[in-house]
LOKE-191192 format. One record per residue (C-alpha): residue number from 1; residue in three letters; x, y, z. Coordinates in nm, 2 decimals, m for minus. Layout:
BEGIN
num,residuo,c1,c2,c3
NUM,Ala,X,Y,Z
...
END
This chain:
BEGIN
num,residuo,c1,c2,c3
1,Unk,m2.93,0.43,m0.49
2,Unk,m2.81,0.74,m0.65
3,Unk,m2.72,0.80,m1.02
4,Unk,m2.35,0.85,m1.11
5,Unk,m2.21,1.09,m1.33
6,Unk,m2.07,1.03,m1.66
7,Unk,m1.75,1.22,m1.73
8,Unk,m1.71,1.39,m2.09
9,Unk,m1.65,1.74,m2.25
10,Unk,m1.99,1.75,m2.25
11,Unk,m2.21,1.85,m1.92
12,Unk,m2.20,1.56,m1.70
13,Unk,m2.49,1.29,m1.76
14,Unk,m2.65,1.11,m1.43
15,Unk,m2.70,0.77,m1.49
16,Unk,m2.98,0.63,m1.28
17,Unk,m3.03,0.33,m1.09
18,Unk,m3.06,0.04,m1.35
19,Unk,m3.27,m0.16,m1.13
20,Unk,m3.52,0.19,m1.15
21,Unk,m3.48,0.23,m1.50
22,Unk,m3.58,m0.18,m1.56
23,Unk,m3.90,m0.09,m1.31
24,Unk,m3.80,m0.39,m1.16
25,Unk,m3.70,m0.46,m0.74
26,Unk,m3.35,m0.53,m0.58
27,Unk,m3.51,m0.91,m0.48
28,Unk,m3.64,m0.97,m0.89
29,Unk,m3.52,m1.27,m1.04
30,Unk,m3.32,m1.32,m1.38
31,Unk,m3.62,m1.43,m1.51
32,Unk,m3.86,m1.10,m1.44
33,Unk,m3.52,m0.89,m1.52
34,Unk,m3.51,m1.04,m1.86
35,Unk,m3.87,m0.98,m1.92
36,Unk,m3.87,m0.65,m1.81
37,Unk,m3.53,m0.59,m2.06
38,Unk,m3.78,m0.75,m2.32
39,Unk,m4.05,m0.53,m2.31
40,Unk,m3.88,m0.18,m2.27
41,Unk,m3.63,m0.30,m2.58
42,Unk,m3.94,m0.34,m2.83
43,Unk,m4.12,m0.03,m2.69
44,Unk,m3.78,0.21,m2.73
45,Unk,m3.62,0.02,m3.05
46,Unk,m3.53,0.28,m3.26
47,Unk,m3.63,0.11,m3.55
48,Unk,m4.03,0.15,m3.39
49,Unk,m3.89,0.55,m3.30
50,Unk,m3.75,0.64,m3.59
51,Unk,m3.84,1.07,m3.52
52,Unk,m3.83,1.03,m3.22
53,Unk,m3.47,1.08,m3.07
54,Unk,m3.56,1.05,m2.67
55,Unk,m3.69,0.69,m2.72
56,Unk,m3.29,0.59,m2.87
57,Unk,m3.14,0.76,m2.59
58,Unk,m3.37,0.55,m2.32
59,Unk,m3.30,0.22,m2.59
60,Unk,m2.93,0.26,m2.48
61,Unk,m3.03,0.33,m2.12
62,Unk,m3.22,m0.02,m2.07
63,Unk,m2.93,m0.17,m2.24
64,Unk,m2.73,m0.03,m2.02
65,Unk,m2.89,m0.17,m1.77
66,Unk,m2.98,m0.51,m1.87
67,Unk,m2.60,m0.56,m1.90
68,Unk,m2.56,m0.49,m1.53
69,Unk,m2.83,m0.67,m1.41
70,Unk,m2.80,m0.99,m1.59
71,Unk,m2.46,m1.02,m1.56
72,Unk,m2.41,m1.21,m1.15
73,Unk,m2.10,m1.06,m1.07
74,Unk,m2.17,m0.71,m1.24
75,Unk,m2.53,m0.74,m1.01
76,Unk,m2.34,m0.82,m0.71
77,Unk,m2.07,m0.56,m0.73
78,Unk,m2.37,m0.30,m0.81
79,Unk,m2.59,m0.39,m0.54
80,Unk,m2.27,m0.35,m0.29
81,Unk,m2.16,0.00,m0.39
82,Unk,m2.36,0.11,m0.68
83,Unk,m2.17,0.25,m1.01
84,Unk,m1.81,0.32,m0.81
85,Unk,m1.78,m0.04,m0.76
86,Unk,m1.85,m0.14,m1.13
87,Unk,m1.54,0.13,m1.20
88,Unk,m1.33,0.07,m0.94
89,Unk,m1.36,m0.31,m1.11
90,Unk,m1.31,m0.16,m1.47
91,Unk,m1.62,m0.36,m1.51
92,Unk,m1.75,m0.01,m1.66
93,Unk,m1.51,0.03,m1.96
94,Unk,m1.74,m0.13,m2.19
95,Unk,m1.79,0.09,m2.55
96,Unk,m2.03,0.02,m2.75
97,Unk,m1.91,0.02,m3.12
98,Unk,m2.28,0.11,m3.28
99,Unk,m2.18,0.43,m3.08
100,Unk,m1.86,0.54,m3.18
101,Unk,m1.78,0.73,m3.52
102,Unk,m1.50,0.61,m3.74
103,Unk,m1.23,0.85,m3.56
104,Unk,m1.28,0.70,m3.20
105,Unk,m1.27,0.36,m3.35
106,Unk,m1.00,0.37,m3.50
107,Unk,m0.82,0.52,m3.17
108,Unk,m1.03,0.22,m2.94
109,Unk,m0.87,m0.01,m3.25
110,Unk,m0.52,0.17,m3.18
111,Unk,m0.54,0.11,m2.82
112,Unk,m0.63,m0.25,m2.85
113,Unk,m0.32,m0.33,m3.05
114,Unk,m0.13,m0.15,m2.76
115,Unk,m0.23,m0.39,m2.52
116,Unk,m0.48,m0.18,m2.33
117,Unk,m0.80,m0.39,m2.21
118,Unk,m1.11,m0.26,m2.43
119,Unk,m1.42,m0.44,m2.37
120,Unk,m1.74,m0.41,m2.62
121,Unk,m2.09,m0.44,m2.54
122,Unk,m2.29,m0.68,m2.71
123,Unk,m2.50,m0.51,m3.01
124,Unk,m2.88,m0.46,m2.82
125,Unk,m3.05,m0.56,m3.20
126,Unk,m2.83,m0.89,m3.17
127,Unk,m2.98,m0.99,m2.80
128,Unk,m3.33,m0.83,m2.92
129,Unk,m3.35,m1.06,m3.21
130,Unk,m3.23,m1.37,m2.98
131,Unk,m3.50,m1.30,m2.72
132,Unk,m3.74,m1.27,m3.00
133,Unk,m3.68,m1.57,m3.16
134,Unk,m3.57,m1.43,m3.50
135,Unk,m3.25,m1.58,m3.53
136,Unk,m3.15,m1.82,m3.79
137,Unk,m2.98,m2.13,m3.54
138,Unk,m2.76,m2.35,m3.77
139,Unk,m2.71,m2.71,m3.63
140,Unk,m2.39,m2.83,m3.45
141,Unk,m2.36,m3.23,m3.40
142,Unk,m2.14,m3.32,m3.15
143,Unk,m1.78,m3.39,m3.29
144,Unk,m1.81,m3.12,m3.57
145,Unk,m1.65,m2.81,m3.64
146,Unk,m1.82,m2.49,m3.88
147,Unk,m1.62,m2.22,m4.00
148,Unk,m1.72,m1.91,m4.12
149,Unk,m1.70,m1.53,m4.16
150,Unk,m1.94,m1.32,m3.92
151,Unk,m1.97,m0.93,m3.97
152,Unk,m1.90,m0.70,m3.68
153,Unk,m2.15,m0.63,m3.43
154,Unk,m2.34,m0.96,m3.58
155,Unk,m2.35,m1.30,m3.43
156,Unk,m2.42,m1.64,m3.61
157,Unk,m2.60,m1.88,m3.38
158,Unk,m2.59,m2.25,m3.33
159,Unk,m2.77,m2.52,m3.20
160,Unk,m2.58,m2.77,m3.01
161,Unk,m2.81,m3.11,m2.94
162,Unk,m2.70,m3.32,m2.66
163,Unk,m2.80,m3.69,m2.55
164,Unk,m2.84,m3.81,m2.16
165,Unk,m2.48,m3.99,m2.19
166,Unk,m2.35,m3.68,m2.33
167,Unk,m2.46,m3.47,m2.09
168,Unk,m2.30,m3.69,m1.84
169,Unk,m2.00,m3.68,m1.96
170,Unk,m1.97,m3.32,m2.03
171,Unk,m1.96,m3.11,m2.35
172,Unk,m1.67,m2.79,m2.45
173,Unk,m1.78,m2.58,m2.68
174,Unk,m1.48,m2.39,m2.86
175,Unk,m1.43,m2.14,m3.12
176,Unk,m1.05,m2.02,m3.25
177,Unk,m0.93,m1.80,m3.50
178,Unk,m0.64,m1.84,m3.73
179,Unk,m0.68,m1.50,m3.82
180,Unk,m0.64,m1.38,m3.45
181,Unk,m1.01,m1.19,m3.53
182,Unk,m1.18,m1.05,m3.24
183,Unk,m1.52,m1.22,m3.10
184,Unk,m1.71,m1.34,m2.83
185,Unk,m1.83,m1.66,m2.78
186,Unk,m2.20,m1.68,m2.63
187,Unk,m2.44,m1.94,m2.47
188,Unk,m2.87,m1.86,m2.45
189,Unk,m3.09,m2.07,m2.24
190,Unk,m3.46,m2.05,m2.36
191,Unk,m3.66,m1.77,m2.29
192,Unk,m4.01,m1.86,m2.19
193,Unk,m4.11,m1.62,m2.41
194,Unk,m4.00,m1.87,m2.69
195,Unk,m3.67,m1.65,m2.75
196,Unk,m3.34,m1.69,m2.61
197,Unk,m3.17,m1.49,m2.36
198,Unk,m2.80,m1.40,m2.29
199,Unk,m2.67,m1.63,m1.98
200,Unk,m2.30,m1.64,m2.04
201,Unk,m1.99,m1.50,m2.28
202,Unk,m1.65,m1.55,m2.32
203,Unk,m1.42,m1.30,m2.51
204,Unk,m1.19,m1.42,m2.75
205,Unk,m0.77,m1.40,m2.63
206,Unk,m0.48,m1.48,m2.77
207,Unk,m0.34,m1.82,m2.77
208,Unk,0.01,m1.88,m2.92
209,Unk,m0.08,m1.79,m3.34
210,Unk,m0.46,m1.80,m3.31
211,Unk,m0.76,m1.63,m3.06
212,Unk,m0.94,m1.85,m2.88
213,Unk,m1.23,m1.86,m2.61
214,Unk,m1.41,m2.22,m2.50
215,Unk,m1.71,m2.28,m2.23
216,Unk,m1.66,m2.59,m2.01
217,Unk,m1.97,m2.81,m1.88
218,Unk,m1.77,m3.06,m1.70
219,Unk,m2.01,m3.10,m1.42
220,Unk,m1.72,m2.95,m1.18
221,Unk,m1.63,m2.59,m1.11
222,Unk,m1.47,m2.46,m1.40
223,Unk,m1.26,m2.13,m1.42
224,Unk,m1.16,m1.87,m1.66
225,Unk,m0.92,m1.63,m1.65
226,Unk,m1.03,m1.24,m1.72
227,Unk,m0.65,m1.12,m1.81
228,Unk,m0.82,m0.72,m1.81
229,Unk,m0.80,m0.76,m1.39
230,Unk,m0.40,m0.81,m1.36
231,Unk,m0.40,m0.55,m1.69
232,Unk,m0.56,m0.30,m1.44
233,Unk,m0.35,m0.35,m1.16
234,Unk,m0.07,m0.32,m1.33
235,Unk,m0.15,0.06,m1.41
236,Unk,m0.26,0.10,m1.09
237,Unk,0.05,m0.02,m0.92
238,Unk,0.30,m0.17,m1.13
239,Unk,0.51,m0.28,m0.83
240,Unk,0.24,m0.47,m0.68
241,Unk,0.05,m0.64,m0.98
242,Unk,0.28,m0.98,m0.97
243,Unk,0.01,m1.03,m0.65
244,Unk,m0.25,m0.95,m0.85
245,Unk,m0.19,m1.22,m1.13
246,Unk,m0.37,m1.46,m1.04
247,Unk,m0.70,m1.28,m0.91
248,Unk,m0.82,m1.27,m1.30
249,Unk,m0.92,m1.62,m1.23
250,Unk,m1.28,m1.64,m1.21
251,Unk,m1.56,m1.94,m1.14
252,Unk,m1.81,m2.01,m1.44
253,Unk,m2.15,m1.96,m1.38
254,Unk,m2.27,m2.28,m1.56
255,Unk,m2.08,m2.63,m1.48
256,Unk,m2.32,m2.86,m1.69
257,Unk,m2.55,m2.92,m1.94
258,Unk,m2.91,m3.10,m1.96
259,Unk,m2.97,m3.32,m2.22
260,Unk,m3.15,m3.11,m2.55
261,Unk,m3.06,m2.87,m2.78
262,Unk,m2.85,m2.59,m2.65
263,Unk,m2.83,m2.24,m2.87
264,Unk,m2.43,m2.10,m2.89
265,Unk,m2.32,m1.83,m3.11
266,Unk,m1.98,m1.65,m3.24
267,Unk,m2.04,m1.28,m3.25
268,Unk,m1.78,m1.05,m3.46
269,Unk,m1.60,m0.81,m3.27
270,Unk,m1.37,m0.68,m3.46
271,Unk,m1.33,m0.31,m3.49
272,Unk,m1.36,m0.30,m3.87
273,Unk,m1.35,m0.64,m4.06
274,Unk,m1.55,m0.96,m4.04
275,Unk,m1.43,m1.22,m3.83
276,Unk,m1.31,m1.54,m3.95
277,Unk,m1.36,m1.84,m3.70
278,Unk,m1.40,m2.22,m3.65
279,Unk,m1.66,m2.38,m3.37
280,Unk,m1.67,m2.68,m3.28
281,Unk,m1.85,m2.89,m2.97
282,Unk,m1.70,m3.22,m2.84
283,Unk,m1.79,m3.47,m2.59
284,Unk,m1.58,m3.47,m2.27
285,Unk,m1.56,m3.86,m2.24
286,Unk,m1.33,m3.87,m2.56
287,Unk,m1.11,m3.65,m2.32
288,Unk,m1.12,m3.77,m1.94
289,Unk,m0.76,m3.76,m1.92
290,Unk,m0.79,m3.40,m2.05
291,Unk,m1.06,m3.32,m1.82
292,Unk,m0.90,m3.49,m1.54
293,Unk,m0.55,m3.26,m1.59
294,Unk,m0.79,m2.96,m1.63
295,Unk,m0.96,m3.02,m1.29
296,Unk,m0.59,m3.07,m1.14
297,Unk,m0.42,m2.78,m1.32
298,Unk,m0.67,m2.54,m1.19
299,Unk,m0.65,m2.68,m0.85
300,Unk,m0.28,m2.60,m0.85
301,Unk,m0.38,m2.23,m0.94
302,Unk,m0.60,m2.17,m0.67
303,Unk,m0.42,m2.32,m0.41
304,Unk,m0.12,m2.06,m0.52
305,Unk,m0.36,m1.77,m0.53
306,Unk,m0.44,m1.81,m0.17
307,Unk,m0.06,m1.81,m0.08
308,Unk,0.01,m1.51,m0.31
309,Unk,m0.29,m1.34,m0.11
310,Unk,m0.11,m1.44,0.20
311,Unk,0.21,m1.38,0.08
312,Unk,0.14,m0.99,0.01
313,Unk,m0.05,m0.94,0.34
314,Unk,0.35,m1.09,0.46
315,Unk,0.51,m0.82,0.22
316,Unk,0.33,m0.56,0.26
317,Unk,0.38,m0.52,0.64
318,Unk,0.77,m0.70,0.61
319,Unk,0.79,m0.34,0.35
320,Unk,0.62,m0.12,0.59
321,Unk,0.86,m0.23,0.86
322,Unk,1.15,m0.16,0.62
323,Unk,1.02,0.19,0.55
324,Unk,0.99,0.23,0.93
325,Unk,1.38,0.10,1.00
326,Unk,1.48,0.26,0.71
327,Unk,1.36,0.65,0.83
328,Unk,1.48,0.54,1.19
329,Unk,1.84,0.51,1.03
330,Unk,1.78,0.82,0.85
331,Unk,1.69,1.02,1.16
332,Unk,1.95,0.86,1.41
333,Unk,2.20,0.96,1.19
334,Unk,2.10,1.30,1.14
335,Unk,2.07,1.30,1.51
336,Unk,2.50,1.20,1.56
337,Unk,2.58,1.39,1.29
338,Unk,2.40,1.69,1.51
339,Unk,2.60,1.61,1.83
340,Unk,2.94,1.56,1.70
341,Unk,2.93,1.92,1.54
END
């Protein structure tokens, strides 16, 4: 697939194809993609390069393209259209802080608190150090909460151990912020290198007076809502986006948990500051009426998706037949005006 060009003031750079730049085929699995991410990570860390100003541009470059490929739906919209479907998506308005000078964040900051969608990339020494193994993992029994203060562009990880009737039941892992601080939320699965690697994340949002973001292993199909898709559509057609509301909605990749000791962590995403936080992990089966309104709510959302999708293919050609009457009336009455002169 070809490379795409990134836009600046600059001369335009080509990105290439990640799957090239990972030396890894279109048919590799997570596994060899995260291996592959492993190895070209240690050999380009700048901290091994330190004179040597190539090997930090080609760091980026597999991060880049590790957080394409190990994302599912980022993969998937990649492997259908290359880098014009990640765009088209907004999938690729991702900034990396590490990046960007104290001017531009203080303008991404700006922007933020205006409402428009900015999306961070996950620091590449923070998923280095999980894969590695370096990482101090603090323990989280079920029923407990930690809070704490997490620099930006840092994560503090956790270590959640489940039993068999847990597991069962279903754990939530939640984090929330009285001080409506920015973070994401993150879950690792062992690495079989003895590290951890990145398998899902959820970004903080508000929620009345507090941010919040929580993963669900309920043993059903649970959904989040991305709120940046309906954000999108509205700037792209304002008229329109009241379809779109509901299209943010998107399946989990994980519905459950084994039993064992899973690795969480909260990492700080504010622009500037630390971020302040609580976690906490609970057992479902203190909540089955919960879980059961959960299961049902979301029901109820999908089901009125699919008629808004229907319902717009209905509008959309009941508005193209009004258009249609409407310059009929337009030209017919031009046309007596004509013959009565």
């Amino acid at each position: 697939m070809s490379g795409s060009k990134l836009e600046g003031p600059s001369a335009p750079v080509v990105r290439r194809d990640p799957y090239e730049v990972l030396a890894v085929t279109r048919d590799s699995s997570d596994q060899e993609i995260k291996t592959a991410y492993r190895k070209l990570a240690l050999k380009y860390h700048p901290d091994k390069n330190a004179n040597n100003p190539e090997a930090s541009e080609l760091f980026k470059e597999v991060a880049y393209s590790y957080s394409i490929l190990s994302d599912p739906e980022k993969r998937r919209q990649y492997d259908m259209a290359g880098f014009e479907a990640l765009e088209a998506e907004g999938m690729d308005m991702e900034i990396d802080l590490s990046n960007l000078g104290t001017v531009n964040t203080m303008f991404a900051a700006l922007f933020s608190k205006l409402g428009v969608p900015i999306k961070t990339t996950i620091s590449a020494n923070v998923l280095e150090e999980a894969l590695n193994g370096t990482v101090t993992v603090r323990p989280l029994p079920i029923g407990t909460s930690v809070s704490g203060k997490v620099e930006k562009q840092n994560a503090h990880f956790f270590g959640v151990t489940i039993s068999d009737e847990q597991a069962e039941a279903g754990i939530v892992v939640r984090v929330t912020s009285a001080a409506q601080s920015k973070f994401k939320l993150l879950y690792f699965e062992h690495d079989v290198s003895g590290g951890y690697g990145l398998a899902l994340q959820e970004d903080s949002e508000k929620a009345g007076k507090v941010t919040s973001a929580g993963m669900y292993f309920l043993h059903f199909q649970v959904y989040r809502m991305d709120s940046t898709v309906n954000a999108l559509a509205m700037a792209k057609d304002p008229e329109a986006a009241f379809f779109k509301r509901l299209e943010g909605l998107q399946p989990c990749e994980v519905s459950q948990l084994n039993a064992g000791t899973h690795i969480f962590a909260v990492y700080g995403d504010n622009f500037f500051k630390p971020a302040s936080y609580t976690i906490e992990a609970l057992c479902a089966k203190t909540y089955e009426d919960t879980t059961h309104n959960l299961q049902d709510i979301e029901a109820q959302i999908l089901r009125k998706r699919n008629e808004l999708r229907q319902f717009e293919t209905e509008y959309r050609k009941a508005l193209a037949r009004f258009q249609e009457v409407t310059n009929r009336y337009s030209q017919e009455k031009q046309s007596v005006s004509l013959s009565v002169t």
